[in-house]
N, CA, C and O of each residue as an XYZ file, in Angstrom:
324
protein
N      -0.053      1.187    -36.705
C      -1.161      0.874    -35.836
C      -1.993      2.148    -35.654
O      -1.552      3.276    -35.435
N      -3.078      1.831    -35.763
C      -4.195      3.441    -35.840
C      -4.163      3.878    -33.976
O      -3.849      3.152    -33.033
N      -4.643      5.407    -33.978
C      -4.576      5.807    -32.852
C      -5.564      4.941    -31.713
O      -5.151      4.711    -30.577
N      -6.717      4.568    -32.121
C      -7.872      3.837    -31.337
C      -6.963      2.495    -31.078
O      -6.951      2.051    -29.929
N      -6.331      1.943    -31.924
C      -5.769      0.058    -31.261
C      -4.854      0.559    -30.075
O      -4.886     -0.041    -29.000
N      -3.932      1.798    -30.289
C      -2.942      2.191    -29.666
C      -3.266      1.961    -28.021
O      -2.628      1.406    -27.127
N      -4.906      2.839    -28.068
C      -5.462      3.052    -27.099
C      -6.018      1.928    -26.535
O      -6.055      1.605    -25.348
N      -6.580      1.191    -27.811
C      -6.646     -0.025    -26.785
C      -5.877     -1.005    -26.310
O      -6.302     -1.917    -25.601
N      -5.016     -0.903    -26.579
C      -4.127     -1.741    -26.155
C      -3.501     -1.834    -24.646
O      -3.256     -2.665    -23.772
N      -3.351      0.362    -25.071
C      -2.758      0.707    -23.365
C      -3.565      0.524    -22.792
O      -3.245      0.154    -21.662
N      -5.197      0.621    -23.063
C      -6.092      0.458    -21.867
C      -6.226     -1.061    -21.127
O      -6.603     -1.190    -19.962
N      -5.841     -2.213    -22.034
C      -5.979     -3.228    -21.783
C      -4.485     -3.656    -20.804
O      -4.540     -4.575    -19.986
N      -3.157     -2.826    -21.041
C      -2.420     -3.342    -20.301
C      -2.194     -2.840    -19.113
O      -1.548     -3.426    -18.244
N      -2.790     -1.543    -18.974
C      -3.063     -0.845    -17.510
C      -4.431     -1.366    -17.086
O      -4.662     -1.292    -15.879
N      -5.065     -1.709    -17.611
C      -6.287     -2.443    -16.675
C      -5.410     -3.700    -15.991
O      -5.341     -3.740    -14.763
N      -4.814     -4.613    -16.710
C      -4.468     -5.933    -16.472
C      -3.089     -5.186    -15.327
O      -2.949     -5.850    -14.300
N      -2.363     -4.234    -15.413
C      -1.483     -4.437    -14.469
C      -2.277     -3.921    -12.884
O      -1.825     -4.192    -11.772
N      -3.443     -3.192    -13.139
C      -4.421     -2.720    -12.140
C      -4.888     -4.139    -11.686
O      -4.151     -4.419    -10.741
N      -5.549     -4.924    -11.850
C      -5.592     -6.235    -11.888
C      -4.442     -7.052    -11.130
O      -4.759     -8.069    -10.514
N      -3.387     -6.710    -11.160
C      -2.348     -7.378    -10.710
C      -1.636     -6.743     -9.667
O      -0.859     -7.362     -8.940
N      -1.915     -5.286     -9.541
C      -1.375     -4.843     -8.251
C      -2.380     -5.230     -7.090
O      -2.085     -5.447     -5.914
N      -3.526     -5.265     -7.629
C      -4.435     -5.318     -6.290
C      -4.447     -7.124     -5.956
O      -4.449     -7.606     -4.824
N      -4.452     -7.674     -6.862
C      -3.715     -9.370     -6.915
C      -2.486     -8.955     -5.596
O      -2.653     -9.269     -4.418
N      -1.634     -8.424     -5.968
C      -0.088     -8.976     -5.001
C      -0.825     -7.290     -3.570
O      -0.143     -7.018     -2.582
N      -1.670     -6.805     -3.757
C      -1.935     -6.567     -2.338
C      -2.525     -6.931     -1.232
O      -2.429     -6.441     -0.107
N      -3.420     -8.215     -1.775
C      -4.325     -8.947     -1.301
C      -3.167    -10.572     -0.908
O      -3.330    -11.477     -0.089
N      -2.208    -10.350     -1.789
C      -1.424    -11.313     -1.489
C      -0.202    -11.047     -0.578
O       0.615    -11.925     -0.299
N      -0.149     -9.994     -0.213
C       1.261     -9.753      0.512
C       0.179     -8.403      1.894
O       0.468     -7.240      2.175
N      -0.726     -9.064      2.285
C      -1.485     -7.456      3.355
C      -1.414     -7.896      4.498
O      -2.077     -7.300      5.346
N      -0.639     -9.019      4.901
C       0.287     -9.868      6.354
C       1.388     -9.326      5.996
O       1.905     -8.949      7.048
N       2.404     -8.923      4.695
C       3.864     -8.416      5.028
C       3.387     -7.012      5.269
O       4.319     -6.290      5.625
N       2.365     -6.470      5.198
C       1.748     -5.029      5.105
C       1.553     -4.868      6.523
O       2.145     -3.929      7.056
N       1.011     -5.428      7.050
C       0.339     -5.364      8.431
C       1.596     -5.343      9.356
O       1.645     -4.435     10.186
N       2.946     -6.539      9.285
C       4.091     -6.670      9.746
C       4.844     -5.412      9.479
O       5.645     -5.047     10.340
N       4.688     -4.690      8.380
C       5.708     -3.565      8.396
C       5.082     -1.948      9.191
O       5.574     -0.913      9.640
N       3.222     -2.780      8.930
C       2.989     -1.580     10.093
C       3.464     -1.498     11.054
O       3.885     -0.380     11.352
N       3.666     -2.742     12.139
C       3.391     -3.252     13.656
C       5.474     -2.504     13.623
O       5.899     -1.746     14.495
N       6.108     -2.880     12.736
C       7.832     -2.467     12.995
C       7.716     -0.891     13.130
O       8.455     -0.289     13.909
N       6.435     -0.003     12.075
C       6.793      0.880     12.160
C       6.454      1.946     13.645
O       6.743      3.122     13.865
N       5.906      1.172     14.263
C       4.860      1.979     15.699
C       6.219      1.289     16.438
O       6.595      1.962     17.398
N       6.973      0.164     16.197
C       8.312     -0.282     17.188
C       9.435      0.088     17.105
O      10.289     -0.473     17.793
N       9.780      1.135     16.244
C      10.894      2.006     16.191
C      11.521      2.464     14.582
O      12.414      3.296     14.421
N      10.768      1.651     13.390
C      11.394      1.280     12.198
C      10.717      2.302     11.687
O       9.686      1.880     11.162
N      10.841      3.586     11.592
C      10.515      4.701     10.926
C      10.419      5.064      9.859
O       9.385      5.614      9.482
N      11.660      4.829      8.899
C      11.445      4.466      8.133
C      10.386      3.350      6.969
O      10.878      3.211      5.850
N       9.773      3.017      7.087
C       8.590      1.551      6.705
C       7.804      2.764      6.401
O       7.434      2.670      5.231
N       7.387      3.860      6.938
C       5.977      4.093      6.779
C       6.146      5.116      5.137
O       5.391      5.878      4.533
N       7.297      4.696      4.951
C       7.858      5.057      3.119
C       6.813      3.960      2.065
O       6.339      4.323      0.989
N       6.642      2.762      2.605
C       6.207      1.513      1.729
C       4.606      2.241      1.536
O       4.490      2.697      0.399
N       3.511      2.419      2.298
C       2.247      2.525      1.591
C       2.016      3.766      0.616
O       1.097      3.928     -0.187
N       3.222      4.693      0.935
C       3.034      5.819      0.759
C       3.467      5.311     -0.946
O       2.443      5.397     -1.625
N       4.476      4.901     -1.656
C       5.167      4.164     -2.815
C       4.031      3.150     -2.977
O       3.633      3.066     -4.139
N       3.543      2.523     -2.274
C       2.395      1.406     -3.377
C       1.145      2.166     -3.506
O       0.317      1.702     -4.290
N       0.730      3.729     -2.605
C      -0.180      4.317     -3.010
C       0.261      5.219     -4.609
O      -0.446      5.064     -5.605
N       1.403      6.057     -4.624
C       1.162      6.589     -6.048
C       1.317      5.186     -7.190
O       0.766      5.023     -8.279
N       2.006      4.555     -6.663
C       1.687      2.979     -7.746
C       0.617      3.244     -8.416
O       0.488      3.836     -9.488
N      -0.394      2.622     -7.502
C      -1.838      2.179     -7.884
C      -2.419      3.462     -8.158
O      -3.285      3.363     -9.028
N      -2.279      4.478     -7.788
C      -2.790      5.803     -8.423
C      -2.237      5.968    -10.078
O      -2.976      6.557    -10.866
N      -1.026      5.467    -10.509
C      -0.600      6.179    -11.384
C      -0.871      5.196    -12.307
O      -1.086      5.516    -13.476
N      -0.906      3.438    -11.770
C      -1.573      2.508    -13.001
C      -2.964      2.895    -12.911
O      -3.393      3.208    -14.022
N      -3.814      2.986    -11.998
C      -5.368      3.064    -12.210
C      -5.715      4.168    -12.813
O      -6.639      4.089    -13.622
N      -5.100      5.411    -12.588
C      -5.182      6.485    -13.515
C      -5.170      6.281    -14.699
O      -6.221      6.442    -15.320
N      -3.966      5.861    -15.390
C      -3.471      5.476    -16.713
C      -4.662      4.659    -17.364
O      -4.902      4.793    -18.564
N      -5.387      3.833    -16.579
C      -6.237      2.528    -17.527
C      -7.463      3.846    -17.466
O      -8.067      4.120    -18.503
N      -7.678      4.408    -16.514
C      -9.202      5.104    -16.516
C      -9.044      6.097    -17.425
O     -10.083      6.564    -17.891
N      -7.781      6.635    -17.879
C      -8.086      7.881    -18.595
C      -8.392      7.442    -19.886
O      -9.381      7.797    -20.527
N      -7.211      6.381    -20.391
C      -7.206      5.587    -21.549
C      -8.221      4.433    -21.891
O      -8.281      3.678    -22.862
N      -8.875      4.535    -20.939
C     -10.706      3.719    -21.258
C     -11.756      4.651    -21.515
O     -12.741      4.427    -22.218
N     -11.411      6.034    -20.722
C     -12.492      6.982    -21.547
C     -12.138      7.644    -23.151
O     -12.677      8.154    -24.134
N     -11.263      7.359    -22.783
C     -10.637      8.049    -24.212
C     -10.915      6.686    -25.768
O     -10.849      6.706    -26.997
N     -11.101      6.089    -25.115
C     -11.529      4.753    -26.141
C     -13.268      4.825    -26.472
O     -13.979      4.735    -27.472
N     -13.423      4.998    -25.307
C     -15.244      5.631    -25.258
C     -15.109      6.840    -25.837
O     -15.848      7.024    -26.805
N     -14.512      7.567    -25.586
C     -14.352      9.112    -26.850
C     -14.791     10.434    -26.056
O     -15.102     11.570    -26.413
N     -14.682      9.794    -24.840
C     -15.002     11.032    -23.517
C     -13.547     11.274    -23.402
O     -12.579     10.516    -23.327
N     -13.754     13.198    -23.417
C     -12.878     13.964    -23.413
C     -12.918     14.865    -22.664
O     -13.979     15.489    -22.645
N     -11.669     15.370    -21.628
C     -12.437     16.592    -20.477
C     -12.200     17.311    -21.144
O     -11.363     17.121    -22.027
N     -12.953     18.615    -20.959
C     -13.400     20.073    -21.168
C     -11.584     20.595    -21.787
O     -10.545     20.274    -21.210
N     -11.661     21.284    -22.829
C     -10.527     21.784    -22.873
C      -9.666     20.643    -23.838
O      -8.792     21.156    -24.537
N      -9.776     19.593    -23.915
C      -8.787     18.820    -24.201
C      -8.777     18.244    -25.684
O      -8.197     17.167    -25.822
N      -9.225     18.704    -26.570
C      -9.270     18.451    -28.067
C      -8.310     18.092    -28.958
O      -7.176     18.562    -28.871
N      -8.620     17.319    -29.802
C      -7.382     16.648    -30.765
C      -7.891     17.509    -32.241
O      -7.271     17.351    -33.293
């Protein structure tokens, strides 16, 4: 498989799982809201959960954005093949 399908491919399956995290955050932001309200009532622990679905979505949305410029053929400074 050539380096460009490679790329597109990953870009297409980190877009689509970007796509799908923000899907199940929009679908679960009542169990979100509930684990806030436990954590201000003594459950200290909880305030672990946004902090874990934030590098999530940082580390899939990263992944699709770098690997969509890189399909466009934008390259940062320094970074040559």
């Amino acid at each position: 498989m050539s380096e460009r399908k490679k790329t597109a491919v990953a870009t297409a399956v980190f877009g689509l799982g970007s796509v799908l995290l923000y899907m199940l955050l929009f679908a679960y932001a009542d169990q979100l809201v509930t684990w806030a309200t436990e954590t201000r009532q003594g459950n200290k622990l909880l305030f672990l959960i946004p902090i874990v679905i934030a590098f999530i979505f940082s580390w899939v949305h990263g992944s699709f954005t770098g690997h969509f410029w890189e399909l466009l053929g934008v390259r940062a400074a320094g970074k040559h093949k």
